[in-house]
C-alpha positions as CSV (number, residue, x, y, z in Angstrom):
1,X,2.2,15.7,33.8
2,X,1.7,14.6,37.1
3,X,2.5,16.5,40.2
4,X,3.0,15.5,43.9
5,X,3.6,18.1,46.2
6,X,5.2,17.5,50.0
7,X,3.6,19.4,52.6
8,X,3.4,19.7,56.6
9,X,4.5,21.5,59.7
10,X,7.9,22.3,59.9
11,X,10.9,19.9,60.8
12,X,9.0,16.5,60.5
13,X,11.5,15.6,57.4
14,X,9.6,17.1,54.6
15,X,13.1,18.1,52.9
16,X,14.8,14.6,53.9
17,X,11.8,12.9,51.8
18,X,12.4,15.2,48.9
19,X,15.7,14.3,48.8
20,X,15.8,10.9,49.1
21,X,12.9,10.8,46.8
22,X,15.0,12.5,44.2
23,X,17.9,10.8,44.9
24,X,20.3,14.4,45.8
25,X,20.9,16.0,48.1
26,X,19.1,19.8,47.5
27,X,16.9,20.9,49.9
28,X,18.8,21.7,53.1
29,X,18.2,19.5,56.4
30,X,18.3,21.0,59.4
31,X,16.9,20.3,62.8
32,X,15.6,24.3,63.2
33,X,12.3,24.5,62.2
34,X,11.0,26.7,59.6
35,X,14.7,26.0,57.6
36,X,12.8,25.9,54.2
37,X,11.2,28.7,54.0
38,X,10.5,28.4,50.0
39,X,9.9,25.4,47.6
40,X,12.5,22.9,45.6
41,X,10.5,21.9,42.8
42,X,12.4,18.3,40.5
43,X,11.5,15.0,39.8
44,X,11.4,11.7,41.1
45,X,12.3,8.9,38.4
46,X,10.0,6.2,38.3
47,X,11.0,4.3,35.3
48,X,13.6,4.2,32.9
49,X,14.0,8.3,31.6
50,X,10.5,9.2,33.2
51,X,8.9,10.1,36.1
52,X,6.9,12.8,38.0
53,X,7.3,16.6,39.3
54,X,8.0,16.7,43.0
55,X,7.6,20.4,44.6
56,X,8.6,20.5,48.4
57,X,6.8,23.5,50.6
58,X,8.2,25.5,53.5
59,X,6.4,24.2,56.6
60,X,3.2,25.0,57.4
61,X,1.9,27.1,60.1
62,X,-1.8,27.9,60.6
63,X,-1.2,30.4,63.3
64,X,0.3,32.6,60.9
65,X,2.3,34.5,64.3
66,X,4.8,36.0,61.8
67,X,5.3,37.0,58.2
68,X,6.9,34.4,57.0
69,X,4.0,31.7,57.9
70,X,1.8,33.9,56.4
71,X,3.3,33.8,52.5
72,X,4.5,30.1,52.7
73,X,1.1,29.5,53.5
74,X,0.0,31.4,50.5
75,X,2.3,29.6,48.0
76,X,1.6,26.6,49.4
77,X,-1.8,26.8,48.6
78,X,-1.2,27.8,45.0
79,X,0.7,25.0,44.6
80,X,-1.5,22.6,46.1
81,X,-4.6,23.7,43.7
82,X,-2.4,22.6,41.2
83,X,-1.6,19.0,42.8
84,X,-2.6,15.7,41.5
85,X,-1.3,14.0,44.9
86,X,-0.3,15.9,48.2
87,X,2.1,13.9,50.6
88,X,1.3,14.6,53.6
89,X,4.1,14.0,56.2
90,X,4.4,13.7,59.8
91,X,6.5,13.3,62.8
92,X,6.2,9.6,64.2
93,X,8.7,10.0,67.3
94,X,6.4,13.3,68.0
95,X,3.3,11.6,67.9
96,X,0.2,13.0,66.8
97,X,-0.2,16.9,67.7
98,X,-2.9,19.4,67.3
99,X,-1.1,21.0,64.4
100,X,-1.1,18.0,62.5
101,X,-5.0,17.4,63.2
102,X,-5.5,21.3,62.1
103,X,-3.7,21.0,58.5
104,X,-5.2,17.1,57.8
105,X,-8.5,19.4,58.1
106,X,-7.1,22.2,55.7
107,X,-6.3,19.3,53.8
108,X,-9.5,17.6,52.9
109,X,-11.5,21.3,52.4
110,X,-9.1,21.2,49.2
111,X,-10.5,18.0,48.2
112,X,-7.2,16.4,46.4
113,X,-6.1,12.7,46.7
114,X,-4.1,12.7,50.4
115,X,-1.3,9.9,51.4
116,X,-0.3,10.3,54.8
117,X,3.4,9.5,55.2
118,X,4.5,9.1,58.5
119,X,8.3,9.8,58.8
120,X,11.3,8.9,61.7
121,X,9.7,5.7,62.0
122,X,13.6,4.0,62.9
123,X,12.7,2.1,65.9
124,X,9.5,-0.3,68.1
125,X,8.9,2.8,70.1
126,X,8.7,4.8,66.7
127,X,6.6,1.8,65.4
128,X,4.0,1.8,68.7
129,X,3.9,5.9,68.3
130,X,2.9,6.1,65.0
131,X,-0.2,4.1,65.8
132,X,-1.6,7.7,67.0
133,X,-2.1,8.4,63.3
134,X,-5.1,6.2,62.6
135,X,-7.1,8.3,64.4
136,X,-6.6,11.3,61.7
137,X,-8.6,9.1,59.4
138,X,-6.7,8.7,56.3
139,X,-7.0,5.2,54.0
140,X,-3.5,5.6,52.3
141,X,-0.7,5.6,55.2
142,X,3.0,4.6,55.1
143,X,5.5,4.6,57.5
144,X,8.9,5.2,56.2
145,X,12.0,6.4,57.8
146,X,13.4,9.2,54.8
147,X,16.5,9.1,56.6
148,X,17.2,5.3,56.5
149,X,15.6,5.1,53.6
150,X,12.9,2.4,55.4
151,X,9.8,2.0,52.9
152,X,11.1,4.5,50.4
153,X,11.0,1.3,47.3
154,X,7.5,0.8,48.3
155,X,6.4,4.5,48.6
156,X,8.1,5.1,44.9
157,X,6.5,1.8,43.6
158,X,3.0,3.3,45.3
159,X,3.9,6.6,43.1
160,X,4.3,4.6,40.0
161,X,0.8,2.9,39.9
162,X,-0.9,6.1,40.7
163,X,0.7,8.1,37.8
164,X,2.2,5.3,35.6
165,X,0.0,6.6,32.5
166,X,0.9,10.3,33.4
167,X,4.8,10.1,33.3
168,X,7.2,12.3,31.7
169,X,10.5,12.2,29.8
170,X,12.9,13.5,32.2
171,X,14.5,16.7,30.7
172,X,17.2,15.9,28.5
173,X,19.5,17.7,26.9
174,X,21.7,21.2,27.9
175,X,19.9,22.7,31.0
176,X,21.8,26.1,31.7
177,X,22.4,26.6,35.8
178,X,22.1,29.9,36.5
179,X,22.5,30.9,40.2
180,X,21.3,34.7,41.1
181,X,24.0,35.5,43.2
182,X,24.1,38.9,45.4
183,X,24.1,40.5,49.0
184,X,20.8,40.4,50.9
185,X,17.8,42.5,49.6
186,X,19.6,43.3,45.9
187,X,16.3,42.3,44.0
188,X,17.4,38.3,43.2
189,X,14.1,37.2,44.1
190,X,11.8,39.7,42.8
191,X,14.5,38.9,39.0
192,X,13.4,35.6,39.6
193,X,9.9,36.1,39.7
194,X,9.9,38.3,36.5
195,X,11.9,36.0,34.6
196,X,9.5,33.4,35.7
197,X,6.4,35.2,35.5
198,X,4.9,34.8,38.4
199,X,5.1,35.2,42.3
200,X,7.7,32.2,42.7
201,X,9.5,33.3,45.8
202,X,9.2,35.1,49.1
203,X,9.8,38.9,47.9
204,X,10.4,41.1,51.4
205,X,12.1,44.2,52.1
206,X,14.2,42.2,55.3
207,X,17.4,41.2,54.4
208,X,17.9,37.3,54.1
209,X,14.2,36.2,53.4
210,X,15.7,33.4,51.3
211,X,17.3,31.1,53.5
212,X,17.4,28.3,50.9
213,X,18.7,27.9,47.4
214,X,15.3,27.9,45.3
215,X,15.3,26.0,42.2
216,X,12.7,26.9,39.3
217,X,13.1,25.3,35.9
218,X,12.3,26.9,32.4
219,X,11.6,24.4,29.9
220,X,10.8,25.8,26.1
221,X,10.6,23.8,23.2
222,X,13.8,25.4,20.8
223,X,17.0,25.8,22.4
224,X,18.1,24.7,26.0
225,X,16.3,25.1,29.1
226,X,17.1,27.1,32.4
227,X,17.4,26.0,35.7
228,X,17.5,28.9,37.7
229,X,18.9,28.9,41.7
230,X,18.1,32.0,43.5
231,X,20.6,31.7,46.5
232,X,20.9,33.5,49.8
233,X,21.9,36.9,50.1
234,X,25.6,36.6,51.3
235,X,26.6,38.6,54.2
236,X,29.9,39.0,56.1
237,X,30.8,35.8,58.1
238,X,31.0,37.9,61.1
239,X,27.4,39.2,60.5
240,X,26.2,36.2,59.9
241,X,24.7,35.1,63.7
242,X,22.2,32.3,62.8
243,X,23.8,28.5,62.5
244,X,20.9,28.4,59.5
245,X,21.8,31.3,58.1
246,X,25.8,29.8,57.8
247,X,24.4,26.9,56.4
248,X,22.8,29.2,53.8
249,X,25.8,30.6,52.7
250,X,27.6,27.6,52.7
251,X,25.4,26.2,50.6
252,X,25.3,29.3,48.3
253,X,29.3,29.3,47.7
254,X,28.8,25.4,47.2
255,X,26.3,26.0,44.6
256,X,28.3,28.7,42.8
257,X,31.0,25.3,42.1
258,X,28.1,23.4,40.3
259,X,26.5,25.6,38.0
260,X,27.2,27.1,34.8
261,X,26.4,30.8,35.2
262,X,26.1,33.4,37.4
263,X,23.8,36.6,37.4
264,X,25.6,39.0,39.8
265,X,23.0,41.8,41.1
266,X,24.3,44.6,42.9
267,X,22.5,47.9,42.8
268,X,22.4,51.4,41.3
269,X,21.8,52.9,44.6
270,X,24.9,51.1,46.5
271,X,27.2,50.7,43.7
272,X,30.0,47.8,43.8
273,X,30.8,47.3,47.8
274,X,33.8,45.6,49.0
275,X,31.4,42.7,50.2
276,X,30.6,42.6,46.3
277,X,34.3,42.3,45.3
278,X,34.6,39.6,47.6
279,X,31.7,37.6,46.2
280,X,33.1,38.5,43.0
281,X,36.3,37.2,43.7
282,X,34.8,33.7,44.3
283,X,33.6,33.7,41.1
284,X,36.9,35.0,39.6
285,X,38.5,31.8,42.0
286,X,36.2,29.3,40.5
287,X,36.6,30.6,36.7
288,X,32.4,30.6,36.4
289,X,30.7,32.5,33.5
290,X,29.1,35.5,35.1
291,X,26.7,38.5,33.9
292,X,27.1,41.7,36.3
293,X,23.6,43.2,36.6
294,X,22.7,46.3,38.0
295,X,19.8,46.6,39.3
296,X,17.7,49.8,40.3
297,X,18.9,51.3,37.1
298,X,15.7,53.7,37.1
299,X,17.4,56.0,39.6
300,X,19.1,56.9,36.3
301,X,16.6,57.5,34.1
302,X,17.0,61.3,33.8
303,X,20.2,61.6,34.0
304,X,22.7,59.9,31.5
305,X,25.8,61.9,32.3
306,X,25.4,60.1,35.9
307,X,24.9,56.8,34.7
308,X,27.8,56.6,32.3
309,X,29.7,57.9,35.3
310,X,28.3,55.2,37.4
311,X,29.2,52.6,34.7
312,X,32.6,53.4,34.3
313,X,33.2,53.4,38.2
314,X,31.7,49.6,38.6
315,X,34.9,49.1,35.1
316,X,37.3,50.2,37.3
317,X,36.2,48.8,40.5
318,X,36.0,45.0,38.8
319,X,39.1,45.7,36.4
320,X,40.0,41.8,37.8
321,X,37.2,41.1,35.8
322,X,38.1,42.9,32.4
323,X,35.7,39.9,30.6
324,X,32.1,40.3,32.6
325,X,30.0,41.8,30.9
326,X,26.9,44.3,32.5
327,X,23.7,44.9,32.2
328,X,21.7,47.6,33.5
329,X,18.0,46.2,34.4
330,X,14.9,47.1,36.7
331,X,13.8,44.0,38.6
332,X,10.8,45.4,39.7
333,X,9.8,47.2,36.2
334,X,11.3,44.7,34.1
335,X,13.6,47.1,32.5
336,X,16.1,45.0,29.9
337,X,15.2,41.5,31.8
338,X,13.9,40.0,28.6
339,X,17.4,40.4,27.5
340,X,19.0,38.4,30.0
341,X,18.7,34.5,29.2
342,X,19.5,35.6,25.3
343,X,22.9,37.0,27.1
344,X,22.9,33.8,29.5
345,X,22.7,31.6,26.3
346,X,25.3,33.6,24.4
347,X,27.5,33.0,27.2
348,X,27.4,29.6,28.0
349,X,27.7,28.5,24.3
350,X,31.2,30.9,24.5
351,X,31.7,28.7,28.0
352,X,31.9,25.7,26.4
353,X,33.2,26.3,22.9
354,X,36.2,24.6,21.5
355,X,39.0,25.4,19.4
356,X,40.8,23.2,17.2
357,X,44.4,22.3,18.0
358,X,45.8,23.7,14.7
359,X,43.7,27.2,15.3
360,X,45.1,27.2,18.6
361,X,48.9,26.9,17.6
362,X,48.5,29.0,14.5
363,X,47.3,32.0,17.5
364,X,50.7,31.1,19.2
365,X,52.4,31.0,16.1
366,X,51.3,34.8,15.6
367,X,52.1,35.6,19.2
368,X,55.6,34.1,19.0
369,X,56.6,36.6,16.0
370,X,55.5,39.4,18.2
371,X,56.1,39.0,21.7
372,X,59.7,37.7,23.3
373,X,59.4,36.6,27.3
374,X,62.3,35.9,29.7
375,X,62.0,33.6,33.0
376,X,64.7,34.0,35.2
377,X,66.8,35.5,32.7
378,X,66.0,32.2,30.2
379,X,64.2,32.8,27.0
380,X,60.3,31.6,27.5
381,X,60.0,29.4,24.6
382,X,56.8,27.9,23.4
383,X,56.5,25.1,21.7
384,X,53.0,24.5,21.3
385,X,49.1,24.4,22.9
386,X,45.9,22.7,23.0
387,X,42.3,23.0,24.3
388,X,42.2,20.4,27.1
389,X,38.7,21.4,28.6
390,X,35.8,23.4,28.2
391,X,33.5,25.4,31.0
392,X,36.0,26.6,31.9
393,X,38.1,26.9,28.3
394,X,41.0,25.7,29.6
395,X,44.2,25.7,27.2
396,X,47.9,23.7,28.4
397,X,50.7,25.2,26.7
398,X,54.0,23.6,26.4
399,X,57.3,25.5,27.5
400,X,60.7,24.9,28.2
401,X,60.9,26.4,32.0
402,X,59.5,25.6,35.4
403,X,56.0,26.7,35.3
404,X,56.2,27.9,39.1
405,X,59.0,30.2,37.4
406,X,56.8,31.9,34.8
407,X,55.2,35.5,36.4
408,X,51.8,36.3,37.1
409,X,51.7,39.1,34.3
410,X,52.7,36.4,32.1
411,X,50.3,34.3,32.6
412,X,47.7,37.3,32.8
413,X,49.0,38.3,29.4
414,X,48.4,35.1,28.0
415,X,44.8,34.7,29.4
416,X,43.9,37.7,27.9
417,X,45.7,37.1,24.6
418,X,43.9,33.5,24.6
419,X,40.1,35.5,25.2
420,X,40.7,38.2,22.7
421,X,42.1,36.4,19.7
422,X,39.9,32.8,20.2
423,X,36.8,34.6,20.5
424,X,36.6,34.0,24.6
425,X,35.5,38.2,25.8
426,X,33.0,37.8,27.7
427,X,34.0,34.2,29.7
428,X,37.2,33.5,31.9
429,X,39.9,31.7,30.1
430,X,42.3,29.1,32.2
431,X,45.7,29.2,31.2
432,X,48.2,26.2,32.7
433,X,52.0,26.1,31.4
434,X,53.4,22.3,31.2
435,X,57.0,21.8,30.9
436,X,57.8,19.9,27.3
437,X,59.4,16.6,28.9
């Protein structure tokens, strides 16, 4: 497989590239530098089903003034041991700076093949700027514009004849997206770094270390793969101060509308707060698969009267959520983590499992012989239902009064009936009354 890895100071356009070279939009762009502080990791199609791995670094700064240089530095250079190509980008309206000249020299002491890809080149001043580069003494240049897409064909054609007898089948098949979702310093990066493996993420004690959502893939050879996203830690709106750190979130309760599962941390020390609820309620809003897991659950390893206690408060406190099922785990001891993608699996194949028509109606059928409903003093009748969707399950049943009439504990009855009886416990279940024309 081959692997090209994007790397520079901060805001030259490393994540614009990424994403134009993938063709999404993932990495977020922002004019503050430092924005990406971890690493998007996908590929770039280069023919027909195949292509390369693509891995974009937080920015790089040799100064190392604060903690956060520091460890993107040292992932960086993990990853770039393991590069076949490093992209080397730079800031043609800036010109040439020192900082550039000090990572070209990193650069070469690792000794891998270097293209340096000078970026924002959009106008004749750009053009004339960019001249500056020369002098850093690289043989492969291109000037491209990410943004406007200027060069991009001939960069990926470049790409193509370096690695065309190293390309990869593009991952096929059912990927699982599972997005760690949580408030800040829960333990969703240190979870992702043990279901990983190894030291994938920034792991800190300050709340909101991951500004980005982090992508890492699990490929195995039986059964489907995992794409896990290890989002922002959520905070309260009017907490949140930084424009970036809005973004985050943004970007966070965006992602939580395109993936398949969630892994909700919270922790045995805090319990369920009223920021988790509200988190939770998202979740609840967008009908999303979900595993509650509670994290820290060590403090409780002497004392199991507590912890059954403990459980049965989080129950009541997410009754809204009579389906999600929990597991206890330690992050950081790996306590019960090996069970989690088995549960994740388990989940999503009850996500998206359908029910025949006639298994359906003979469940309503059943339900009709024992339960009688009035609406607005009218007999709720029922004349029949289907399975229209999956991921959500989503079922349409057919009555004979205004939907808009029917009560909420009707429809809440129904939803539960619907995840009890059809074998839907541990996923949300979407119930939408049609008036029979």
């Amino acid at each position: 497989m081959f692997q090209a890895v994007i790397v520079g100071r901060p805001n030259v356009g490393k994540s614009t590239l990424f994403n134009t070279l993938i063709g999404e939009r993932k990495a977020i762009v922002e004019r503050t530098p430092g924005i990406t502080r971890d690493f998007m990791v996908d590929y770039i199609e280069l023919e027909e089903g195949k292509g390369i791995k693509l891995i974009d670094t937080g920015g790089i700064d040799l100064s190392e003034r604060d903690f956060f240089s520091k460890v993107i530095r040292e992932i960086v250079e993990k990853t770039l041991y393991q590069a076949d190509l490093i992209l080397f980008v730079v800031d043609a309206k800036e010109g040439l700076v020192s900082a550039d000249e000090e990572i070209a020299s990193y650069l070469r002491k690792l000794g891998k093949p270097i293209w340096l890809i000078v970026n924002k080149v959009e106008s004749k001043e750009d053009e004339k700027k960019a001249q500056e580069f020369y002098a850093l003494g690289f043989s492969e240049i291109f000037f491209i514009s990410a943004r406007e897409k200027k060069n991009i064909p001939l960069l990926k054609e470049a790409l193509y004849e370096i690695a065309k007898d190293r390309l990869i089948a593009l991952p096929e098949g059912p990927i699982i997206k599972v997005a760690i979702l949580g408030r800040p310093n829960v333990g969703k990066s240190t979870l992702l770094n043990k279901l990983v493996g190894y030291e994938r993420v920034i792991v800190s004690e300050i709340p909101g270390t991951t500004r980005d959502c982090v992508d890492v893939l699990i490929e195995r050879e039986r059964g489907p793969s995992f794409l896990l996203i290890d989002t922002p830690g959520i905070r309260r709106r009017a907490r949140i101060e930084e424009r970036a750190e809005k973004f985050s979130v943004d970007k966070a309760l965006d992602t939580l509308k395109k993936i398949d599962v969630v892994l909700f941390l919270i922790t045995a020390e805090e319990g369920v707060t009223h920021q988790d609820k509200t988190l939770l309620r998202q979740v609840e809003k967008n009908y999303k698969a979900c595993l509650l897991l509670i994290n820290k659950w060590d403090l409780f390893e002497k004392n199991k009267g507590k912890a059954q206690v403990f459980l049965e408060l989080v129950k009541h406190h997410l009754k809204f959520l009579p389906w999600l099922p929990v597991l206890p785990i330690s992050a950081k001891r790996g306590l019960n983590v090996e069970k989690i993608l088995p549960m994740v699996e388990e989940v999503y194949a009850e996500y998206h499992k359908r029910i025949p028509t006639s298994k359906v109606n003979e469940f309503i059928e059943e339900l009709k012989k024992q339960y009688t409903f009035n609406v607005k003093g009218k007999r709720l009748k029922i004349y029949y239902a289907t399975q229209v969707e999956v991921s959500p399950p989503t079922f349409v049943v057919f009555v004979n009064v205004n939907p808009e009439d029917i009560p909420k504990n009707v429809e809440k009855f129904f939803r539960k009936s619907f995840q009890q009886f059809l074998g839907f416990e541990k996923v949300p279940v979407k119930v939408i009354f049609r008036l029979r024309s």
